[in-house]
PDB file as gemmi writes it, atoms N, CA and C in Angstrom:
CRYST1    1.000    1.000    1.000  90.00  90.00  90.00 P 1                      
ATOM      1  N   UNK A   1       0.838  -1.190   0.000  1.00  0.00           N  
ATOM      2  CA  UNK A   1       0.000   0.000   0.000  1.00  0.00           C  
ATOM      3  C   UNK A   1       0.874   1.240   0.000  1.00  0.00           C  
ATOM      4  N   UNK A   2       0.069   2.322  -0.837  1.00  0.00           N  
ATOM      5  CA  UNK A   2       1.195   3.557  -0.592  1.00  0.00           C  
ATOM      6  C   UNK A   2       0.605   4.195   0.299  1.00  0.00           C  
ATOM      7  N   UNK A   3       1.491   5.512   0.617  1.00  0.00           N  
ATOM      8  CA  UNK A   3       1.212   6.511   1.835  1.00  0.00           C  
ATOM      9  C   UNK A   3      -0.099   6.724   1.706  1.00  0.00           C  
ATOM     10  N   UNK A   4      -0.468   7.374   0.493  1.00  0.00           N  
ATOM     11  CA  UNK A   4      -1.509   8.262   0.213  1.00  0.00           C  
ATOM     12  C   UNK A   4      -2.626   6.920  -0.271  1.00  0.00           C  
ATOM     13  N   UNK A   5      -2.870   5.674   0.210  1.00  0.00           N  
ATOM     14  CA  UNK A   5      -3.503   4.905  -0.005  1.00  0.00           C  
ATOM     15  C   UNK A   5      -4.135   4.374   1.364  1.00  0.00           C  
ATOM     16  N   UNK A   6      -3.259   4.602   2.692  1.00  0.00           N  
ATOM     17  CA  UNK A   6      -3.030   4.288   4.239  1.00  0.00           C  
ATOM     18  C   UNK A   6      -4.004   5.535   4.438  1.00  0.00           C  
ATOM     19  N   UNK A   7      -3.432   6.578   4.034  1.00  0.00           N  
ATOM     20  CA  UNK A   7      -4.363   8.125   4.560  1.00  0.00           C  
ATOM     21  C   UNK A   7      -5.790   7.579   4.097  1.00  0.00           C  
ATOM     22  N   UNK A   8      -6.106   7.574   3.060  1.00  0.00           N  
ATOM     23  CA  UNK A   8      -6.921   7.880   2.693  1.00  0.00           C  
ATOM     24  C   UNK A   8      -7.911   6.412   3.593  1.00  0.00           C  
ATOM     25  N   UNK A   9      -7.485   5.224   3.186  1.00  0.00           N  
ATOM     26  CA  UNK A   9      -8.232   4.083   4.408  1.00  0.00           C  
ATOM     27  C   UNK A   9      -8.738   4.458   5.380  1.00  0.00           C  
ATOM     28  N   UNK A  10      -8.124   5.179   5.807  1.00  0.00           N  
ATOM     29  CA  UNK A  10      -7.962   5.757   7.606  1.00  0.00           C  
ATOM     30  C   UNK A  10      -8.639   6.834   7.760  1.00  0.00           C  
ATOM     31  N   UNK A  11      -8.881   7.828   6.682  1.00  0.00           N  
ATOM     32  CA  UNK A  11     -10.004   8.904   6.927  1.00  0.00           C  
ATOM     33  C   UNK A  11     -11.469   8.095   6.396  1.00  0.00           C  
ATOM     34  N   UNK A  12     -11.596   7.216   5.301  1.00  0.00           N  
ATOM     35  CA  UNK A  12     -12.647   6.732   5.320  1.00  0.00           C  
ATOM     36  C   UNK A  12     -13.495   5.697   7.043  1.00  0.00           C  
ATOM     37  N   UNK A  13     -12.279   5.304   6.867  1.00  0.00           N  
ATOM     38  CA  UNK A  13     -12.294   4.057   8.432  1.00  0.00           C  
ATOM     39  C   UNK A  13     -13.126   5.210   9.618  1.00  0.00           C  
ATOM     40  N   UNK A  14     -12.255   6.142   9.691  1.00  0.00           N  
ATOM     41  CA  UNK A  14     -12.771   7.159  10.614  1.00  0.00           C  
ATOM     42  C   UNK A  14     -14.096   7.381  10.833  1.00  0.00           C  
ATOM     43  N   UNK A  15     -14.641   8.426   9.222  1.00  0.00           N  
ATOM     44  CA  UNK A  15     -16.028   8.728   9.405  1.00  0.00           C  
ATOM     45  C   UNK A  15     -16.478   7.210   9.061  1.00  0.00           C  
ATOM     46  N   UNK A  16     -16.482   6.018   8.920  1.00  0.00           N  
ATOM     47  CA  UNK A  16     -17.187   5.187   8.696  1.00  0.00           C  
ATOM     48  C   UNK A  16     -17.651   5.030  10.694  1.00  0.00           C  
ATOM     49  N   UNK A  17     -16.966   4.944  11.257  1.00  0.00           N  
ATOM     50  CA  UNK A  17     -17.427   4.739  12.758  1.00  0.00           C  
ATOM     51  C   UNK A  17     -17.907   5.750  13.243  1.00  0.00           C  
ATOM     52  N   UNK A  18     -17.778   6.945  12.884  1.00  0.00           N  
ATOM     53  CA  UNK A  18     -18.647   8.288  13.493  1.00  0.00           C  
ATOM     54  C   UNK A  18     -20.044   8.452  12.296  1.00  0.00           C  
ATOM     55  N   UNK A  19     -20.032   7.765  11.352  1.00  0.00           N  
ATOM     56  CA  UNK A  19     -21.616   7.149  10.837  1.00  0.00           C  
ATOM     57  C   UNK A  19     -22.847   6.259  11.572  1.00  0.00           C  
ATOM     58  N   UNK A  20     -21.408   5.160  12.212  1.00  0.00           N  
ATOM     59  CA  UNK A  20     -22.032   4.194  13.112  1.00  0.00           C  
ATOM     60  C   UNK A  20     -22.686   4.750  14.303  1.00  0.00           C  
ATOM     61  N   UNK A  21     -21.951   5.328  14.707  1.00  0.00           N  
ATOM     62  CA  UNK A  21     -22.287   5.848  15.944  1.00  0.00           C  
ATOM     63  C   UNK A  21     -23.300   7.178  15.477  1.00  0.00           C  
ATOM     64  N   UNK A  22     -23.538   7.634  14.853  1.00  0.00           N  
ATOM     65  CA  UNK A  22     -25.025   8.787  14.366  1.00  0.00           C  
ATOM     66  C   UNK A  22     -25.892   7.422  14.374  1.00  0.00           C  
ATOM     67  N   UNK A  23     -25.665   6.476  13.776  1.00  0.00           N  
ATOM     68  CA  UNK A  23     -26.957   5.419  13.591  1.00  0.00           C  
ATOM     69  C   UNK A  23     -27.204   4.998  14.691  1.00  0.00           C  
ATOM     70  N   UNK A  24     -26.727   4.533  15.886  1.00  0.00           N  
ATOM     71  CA  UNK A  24     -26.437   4.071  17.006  1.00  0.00           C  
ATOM     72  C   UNK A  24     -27.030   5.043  17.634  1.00  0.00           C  
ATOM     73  N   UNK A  25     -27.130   6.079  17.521  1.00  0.00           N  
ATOM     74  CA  UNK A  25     -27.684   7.771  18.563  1.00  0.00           C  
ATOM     75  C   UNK A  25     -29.218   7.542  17.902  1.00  0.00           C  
ATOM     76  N   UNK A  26     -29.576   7.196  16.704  1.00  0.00           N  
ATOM     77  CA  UNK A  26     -31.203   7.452  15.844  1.00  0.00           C  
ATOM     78  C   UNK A  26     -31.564   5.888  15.834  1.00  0.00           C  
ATOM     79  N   UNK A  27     -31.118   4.912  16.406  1.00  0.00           N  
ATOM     80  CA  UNK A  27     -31.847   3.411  16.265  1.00  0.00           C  
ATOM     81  C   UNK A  27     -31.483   3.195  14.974  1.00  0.00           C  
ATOM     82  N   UNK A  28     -31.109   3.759  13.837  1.00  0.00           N  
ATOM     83  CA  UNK A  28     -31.055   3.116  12.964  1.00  0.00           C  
ATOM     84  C   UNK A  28     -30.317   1.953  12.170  1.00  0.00           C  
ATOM     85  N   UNK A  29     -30.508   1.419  11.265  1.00  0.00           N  
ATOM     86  CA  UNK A  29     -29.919   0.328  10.827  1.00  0.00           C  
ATOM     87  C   UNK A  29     -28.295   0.288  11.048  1.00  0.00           C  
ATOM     88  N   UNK A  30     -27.462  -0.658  11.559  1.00  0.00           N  
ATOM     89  CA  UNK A  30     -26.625  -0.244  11.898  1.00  0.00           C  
ATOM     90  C   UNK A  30     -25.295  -1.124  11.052  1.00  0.00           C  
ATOM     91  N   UNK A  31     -24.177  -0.362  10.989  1.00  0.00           N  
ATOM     92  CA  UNK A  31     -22.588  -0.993  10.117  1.00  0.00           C  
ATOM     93  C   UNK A  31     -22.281  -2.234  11.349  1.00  0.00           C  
ATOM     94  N   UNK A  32     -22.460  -3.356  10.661  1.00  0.00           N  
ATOM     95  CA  UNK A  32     -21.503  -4.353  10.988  1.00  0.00           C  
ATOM     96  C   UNK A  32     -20.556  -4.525  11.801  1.00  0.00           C  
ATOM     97  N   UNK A  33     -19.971  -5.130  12.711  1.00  0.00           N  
ATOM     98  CA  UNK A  33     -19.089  -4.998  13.610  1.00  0.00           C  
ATOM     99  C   UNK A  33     -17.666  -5.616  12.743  1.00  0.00           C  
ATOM    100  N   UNK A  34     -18.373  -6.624  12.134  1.00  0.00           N  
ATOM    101  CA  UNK A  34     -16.843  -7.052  11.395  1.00  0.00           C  
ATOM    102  C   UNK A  34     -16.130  -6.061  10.124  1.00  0.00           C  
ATOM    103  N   UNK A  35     -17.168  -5.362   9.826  1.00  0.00           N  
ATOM    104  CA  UNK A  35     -16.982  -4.113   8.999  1.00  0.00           C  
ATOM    105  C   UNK A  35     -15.985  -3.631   9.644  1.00  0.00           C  
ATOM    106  N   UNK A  36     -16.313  -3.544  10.673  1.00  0.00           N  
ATOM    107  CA  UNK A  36     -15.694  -1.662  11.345  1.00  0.00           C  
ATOM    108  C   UNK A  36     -14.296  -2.544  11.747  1.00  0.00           C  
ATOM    109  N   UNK A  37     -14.087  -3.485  11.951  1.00  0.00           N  
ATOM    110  CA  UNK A  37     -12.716  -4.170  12.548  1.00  0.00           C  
ATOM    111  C   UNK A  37     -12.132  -4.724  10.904  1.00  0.00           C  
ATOM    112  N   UNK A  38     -13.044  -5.018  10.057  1.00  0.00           N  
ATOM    113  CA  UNK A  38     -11.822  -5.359   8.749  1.00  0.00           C  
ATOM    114  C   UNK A  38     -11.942  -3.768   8.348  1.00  0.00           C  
ATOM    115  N   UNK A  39     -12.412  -2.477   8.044  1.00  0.00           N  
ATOM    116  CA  UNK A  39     -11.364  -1.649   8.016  1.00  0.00           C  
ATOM    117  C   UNK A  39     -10.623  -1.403   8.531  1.00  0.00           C  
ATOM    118  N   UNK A  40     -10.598  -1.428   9.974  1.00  0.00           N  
ATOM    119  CA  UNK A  40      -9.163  -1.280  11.216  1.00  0.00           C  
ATOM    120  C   UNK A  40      -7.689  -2.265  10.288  1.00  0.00           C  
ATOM    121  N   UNK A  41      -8.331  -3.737  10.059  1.00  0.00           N  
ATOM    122  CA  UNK A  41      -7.376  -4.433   9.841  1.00  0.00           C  
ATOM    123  C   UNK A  41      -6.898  -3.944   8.476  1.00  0.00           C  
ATOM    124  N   UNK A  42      -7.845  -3.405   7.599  1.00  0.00           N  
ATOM    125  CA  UNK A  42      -6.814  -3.291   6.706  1.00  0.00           C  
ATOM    126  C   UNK A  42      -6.231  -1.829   5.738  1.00  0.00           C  
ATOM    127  N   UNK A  43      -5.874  -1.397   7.134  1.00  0.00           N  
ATOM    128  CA  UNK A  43      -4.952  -0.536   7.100  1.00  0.00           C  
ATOM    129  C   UNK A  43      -5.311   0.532   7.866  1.00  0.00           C  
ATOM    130  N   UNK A  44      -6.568   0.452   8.006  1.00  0.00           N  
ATOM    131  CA  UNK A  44      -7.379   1.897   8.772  1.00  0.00           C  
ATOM    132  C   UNK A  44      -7.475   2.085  10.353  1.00  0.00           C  
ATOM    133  N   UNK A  45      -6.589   1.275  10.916  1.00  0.00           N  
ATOM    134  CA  UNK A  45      -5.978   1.040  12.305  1.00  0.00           C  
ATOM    135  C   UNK A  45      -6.331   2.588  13.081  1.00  0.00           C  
ATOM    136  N   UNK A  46      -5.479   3.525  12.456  1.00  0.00           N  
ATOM    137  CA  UNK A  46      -5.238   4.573  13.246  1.00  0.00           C  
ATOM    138  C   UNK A  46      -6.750   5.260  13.096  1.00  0.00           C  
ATOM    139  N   UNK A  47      -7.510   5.469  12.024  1.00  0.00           N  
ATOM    140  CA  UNK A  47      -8.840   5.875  11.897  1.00  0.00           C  
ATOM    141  C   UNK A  47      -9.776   5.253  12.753  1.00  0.00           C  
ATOM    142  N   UNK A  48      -9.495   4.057  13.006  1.00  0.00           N  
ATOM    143  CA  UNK A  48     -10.749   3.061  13.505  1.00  0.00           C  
ATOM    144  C   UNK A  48     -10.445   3.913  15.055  1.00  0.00           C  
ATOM    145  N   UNK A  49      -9.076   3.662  15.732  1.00  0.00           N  
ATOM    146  CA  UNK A  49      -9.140   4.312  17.155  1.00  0.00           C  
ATOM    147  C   UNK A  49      -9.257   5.293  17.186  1.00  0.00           C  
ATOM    148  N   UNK A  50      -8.797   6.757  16.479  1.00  0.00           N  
ATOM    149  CA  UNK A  50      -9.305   7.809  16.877  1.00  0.00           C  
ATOM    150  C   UNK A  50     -10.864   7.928  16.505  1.00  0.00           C  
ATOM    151  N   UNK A  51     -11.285   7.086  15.703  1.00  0.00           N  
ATOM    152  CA  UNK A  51     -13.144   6.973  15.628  1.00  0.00           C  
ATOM    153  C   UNK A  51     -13.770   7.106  16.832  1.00  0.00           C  
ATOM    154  N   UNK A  52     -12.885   5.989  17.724  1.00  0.00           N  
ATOM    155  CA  UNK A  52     -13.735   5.133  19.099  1.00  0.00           C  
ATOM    156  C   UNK A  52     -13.021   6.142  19.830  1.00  0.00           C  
ATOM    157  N   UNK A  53     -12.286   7.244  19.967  1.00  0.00           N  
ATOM    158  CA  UNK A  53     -12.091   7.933  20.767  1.00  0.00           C  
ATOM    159  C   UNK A  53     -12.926   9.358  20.667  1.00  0.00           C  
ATOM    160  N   UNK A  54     -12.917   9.705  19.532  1.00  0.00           N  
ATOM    161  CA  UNK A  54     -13.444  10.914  19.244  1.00  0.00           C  
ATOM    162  C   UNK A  54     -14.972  10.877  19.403  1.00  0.00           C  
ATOM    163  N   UNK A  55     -15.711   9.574  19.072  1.00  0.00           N  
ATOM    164  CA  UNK A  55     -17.141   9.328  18.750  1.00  0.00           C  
ATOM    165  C   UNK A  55     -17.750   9.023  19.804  1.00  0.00           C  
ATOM    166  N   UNK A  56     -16.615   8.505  20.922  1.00  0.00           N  
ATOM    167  CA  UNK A  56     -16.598   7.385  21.971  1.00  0.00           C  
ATOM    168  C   UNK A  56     -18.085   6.647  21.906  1.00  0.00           C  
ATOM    169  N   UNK A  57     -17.331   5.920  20.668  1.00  0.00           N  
ATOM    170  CA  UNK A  57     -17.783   5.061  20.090  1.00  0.00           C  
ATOM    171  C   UNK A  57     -17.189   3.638  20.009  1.00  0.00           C  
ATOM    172  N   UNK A  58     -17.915   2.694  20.487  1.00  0.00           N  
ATOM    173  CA  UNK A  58     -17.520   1.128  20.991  1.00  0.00           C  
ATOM    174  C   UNK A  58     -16.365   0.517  21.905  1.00  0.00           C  
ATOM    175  N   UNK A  59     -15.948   2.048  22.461  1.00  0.00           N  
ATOM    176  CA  UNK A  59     -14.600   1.766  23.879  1.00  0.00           C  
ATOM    177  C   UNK A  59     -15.368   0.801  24.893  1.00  0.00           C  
ATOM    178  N   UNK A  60     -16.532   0.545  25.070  1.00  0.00           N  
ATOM    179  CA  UNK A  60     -16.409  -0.243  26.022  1.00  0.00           C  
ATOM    180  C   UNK A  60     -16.818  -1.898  26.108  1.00  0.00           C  
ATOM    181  N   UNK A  61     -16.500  -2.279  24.415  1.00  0.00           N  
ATOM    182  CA  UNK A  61     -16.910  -3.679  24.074  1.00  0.00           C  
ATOM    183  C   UNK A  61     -15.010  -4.244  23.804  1.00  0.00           C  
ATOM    184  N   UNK A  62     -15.214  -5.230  24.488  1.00  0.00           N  
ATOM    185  CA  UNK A  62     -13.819  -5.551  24.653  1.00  0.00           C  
ATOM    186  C   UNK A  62     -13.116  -6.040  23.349  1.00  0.00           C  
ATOM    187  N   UNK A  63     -13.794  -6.650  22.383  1.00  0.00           N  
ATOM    188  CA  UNK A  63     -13.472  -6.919  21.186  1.00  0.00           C  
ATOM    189  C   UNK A  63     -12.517  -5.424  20.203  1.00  0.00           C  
ATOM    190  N   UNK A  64     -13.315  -4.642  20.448  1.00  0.00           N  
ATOM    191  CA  UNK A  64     -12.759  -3.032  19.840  1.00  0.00           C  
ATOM    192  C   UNK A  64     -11.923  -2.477  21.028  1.00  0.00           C  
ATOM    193  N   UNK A  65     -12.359  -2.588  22.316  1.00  0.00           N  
ATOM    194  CA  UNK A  65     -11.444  -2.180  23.524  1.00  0.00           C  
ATOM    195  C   UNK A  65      -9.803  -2.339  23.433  1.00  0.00           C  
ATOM    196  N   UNK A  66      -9.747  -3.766  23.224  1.00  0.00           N  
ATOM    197  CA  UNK A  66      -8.408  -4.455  22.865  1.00  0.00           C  
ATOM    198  C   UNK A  66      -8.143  -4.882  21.434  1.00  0.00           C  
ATOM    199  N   UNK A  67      -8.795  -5.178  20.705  1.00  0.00           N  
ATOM    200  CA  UNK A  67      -8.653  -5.443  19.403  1.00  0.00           C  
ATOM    201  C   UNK A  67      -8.450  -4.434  18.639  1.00  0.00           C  
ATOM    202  N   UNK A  68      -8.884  -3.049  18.221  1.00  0.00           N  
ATOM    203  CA  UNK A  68      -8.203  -2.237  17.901  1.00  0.00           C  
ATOM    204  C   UNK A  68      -6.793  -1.670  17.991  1.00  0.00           C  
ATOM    205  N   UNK A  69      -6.450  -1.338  19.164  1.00  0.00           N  
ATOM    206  CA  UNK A  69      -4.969  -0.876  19.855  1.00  0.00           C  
ATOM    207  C   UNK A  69      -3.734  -2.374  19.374  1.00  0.00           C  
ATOM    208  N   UNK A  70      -4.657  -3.524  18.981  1.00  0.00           N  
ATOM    209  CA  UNK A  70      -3.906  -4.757  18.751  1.00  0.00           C  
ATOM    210  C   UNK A  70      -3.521  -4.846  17.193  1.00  0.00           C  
ATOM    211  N   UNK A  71      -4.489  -4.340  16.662  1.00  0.00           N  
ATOM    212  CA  UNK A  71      -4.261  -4.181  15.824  1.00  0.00           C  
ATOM    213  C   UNK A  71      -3.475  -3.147  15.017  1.00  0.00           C  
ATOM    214  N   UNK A  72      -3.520  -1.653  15.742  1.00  0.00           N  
ATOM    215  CA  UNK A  72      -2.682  -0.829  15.881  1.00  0.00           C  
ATOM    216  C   UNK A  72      -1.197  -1.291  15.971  1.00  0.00           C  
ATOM    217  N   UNK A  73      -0.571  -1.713  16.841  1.00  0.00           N  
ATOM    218  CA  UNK A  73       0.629  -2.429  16.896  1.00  0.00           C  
ATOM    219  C   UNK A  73       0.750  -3.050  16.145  1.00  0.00           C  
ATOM    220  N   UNK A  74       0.312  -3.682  15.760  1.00  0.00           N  
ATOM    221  CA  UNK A  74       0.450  -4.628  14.241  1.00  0.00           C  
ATOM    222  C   UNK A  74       1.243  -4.093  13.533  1.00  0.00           C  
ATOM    223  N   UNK A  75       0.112  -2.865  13.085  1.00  0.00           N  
ATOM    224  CA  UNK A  75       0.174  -1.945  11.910  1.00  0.00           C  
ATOM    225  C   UNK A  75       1.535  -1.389  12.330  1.00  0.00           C  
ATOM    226  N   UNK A  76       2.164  -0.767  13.113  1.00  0.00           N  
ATOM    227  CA  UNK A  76       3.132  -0.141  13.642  1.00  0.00           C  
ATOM    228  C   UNK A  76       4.573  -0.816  13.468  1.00  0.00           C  
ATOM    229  N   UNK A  77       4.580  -2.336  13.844  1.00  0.00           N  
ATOM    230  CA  UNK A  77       5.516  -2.930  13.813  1.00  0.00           C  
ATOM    231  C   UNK A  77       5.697  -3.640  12.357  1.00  0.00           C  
ATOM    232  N   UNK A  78       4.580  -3.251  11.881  1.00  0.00           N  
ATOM    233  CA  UNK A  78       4.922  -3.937  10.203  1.00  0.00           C  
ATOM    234  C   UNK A  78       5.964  -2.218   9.749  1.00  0.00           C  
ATOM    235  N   UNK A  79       5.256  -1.505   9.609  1.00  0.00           N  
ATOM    236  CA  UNK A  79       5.783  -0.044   9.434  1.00  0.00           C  
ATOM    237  C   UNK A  79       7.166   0.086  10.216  1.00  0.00           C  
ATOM    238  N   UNK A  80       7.292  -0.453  10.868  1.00  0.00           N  
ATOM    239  CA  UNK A  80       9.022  -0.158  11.612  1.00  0.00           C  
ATOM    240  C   UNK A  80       9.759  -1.169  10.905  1.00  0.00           C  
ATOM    241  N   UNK A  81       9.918  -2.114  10.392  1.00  0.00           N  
ATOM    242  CA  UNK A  81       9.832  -3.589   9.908  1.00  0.00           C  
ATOM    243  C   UNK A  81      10.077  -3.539   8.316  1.00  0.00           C  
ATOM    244  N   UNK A  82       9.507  -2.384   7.775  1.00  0.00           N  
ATOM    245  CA  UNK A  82       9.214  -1.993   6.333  1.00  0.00           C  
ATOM    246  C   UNK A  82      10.078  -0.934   6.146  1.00  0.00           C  
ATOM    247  N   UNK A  83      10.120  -0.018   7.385  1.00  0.00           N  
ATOM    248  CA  UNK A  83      11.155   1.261   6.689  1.00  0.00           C  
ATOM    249  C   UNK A  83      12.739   0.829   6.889  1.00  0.00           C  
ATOM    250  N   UNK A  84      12.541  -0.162   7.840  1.00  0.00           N  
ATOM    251  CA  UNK A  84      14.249  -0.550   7.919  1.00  0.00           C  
ATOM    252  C   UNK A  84      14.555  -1.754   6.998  1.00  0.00           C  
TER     253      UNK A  84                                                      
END                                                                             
């Protein structure tokens, strides 16, 4: 993936969970949980957590609690791993 391919994941990833969470505030039909964790996984890591921070949105389901930030590291140590 290029830079400007990571950004762009990660701003979609973002408002995709501050969508969820407007639907989540109106009852309405709601995004998938495996949605919102395969954009995290693939590549939208940093979007997905500042989502759940900014939206505070799904911090307190342990699956996104810990599975995000896990996935974060992932992402991080592939990226340290890749530039060296």
């Amino acid at each position: 993936m290029t830079f400007y391919t990571l950004i762009i994941v990660n701003i979609i990833t973002f408002f995709v969970y501050g969508l969820d969470k407007l639907k989540a505030v109106n009852y309405w039909w709601r995004i998938p949980e495996w949605v919102l964790l395969g954009l995290a996984a693939a590549g939208g890591s940093v979007g997905a957590y500042l989502g759940m921070m900014v939206f505070r949105h799904k911090t307190l389901k342990p699956l996104f609690r810990f599975g995000v930030p896990v996935i974060l590291l992932v992402h991080a140590g592939v990226a340290v791993y890749v530039w060296k």
